[in-house]
C-alpha positions, 0 to 999 in steps of 0.5 A: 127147336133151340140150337146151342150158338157154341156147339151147333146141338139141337134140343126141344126145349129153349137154353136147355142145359148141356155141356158143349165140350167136355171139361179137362179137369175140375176148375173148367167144370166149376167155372162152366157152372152158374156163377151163383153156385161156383161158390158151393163148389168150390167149397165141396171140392176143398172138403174132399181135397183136404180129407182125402188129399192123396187122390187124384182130382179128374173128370170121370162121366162129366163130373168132377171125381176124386181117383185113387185106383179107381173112381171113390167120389164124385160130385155135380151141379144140378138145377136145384141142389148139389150131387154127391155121388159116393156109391151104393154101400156109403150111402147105406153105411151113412144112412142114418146121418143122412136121414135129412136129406134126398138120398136114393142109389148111391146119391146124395142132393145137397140143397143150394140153400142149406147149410153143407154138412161139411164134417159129413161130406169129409167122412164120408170121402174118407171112407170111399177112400178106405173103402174102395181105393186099389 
């Protein structure tokens, strides 16, 4: 059994990633995230920030989310690629730009060490924008 030195939490496995304490808005996520990948982060947040600028940034299920009325986009660090989370029906609606890359359920990975599809990931927050904002 590995114990985290900050909260105290017991897991199976050695340094097993996990969040301590919940964070308050989206740059306490970016700067708990490995230092390699903040870039990344930083630049996925700053193409939903400027195509959908009206929503509100938060955290929402341990992710950084974009709200208008209710949640319309989120996305997350994983080990391996970045998490964009624009629901069910966007990813059905984009499904054939997004051919190129793991999607299933609502999810799209964006691998670290590819090129992000920048005007892609703008028109789709814009359409979780127009689609799901109350």
């Amino acid at each position: 059994m590995w114990k985290c030195p900050k909260c105290g939490r017991e897991f199976s496995r050695q340094h097993q990633d996990h969040y301590c304490v919940k964070p308050q808005n989206i740059d306490e996520y970016i700067a708990a995230q490995a230092e390699a990948i903040q870039p990344r982060l930083q630049e996925v947040r700053g193409l939903i920030r400027s195509a959908i600028p009206d929503a509100e940034e938060r955290i929402s299920w341990m992710m950084p989310t974009y709200w208008k009325g209710r949640n319309l986009i989120h996305f997350a660090a994983s080990k391996k690629h970045l998490g964009l989370y624009p629901g069910d029906e966007a990813t059905v609606v984009f499904a054939e730009e997004l051919k190129a890359y793991d999607v299933s359920k609502g999810t799209i990975r964006l691998p670290y060490d590819a090129d992000l599809p920048a005007e892609l990931i703008q028109r789709i927050a814009r359409w979780c924008y127009e689609a799901y904002q109350k």
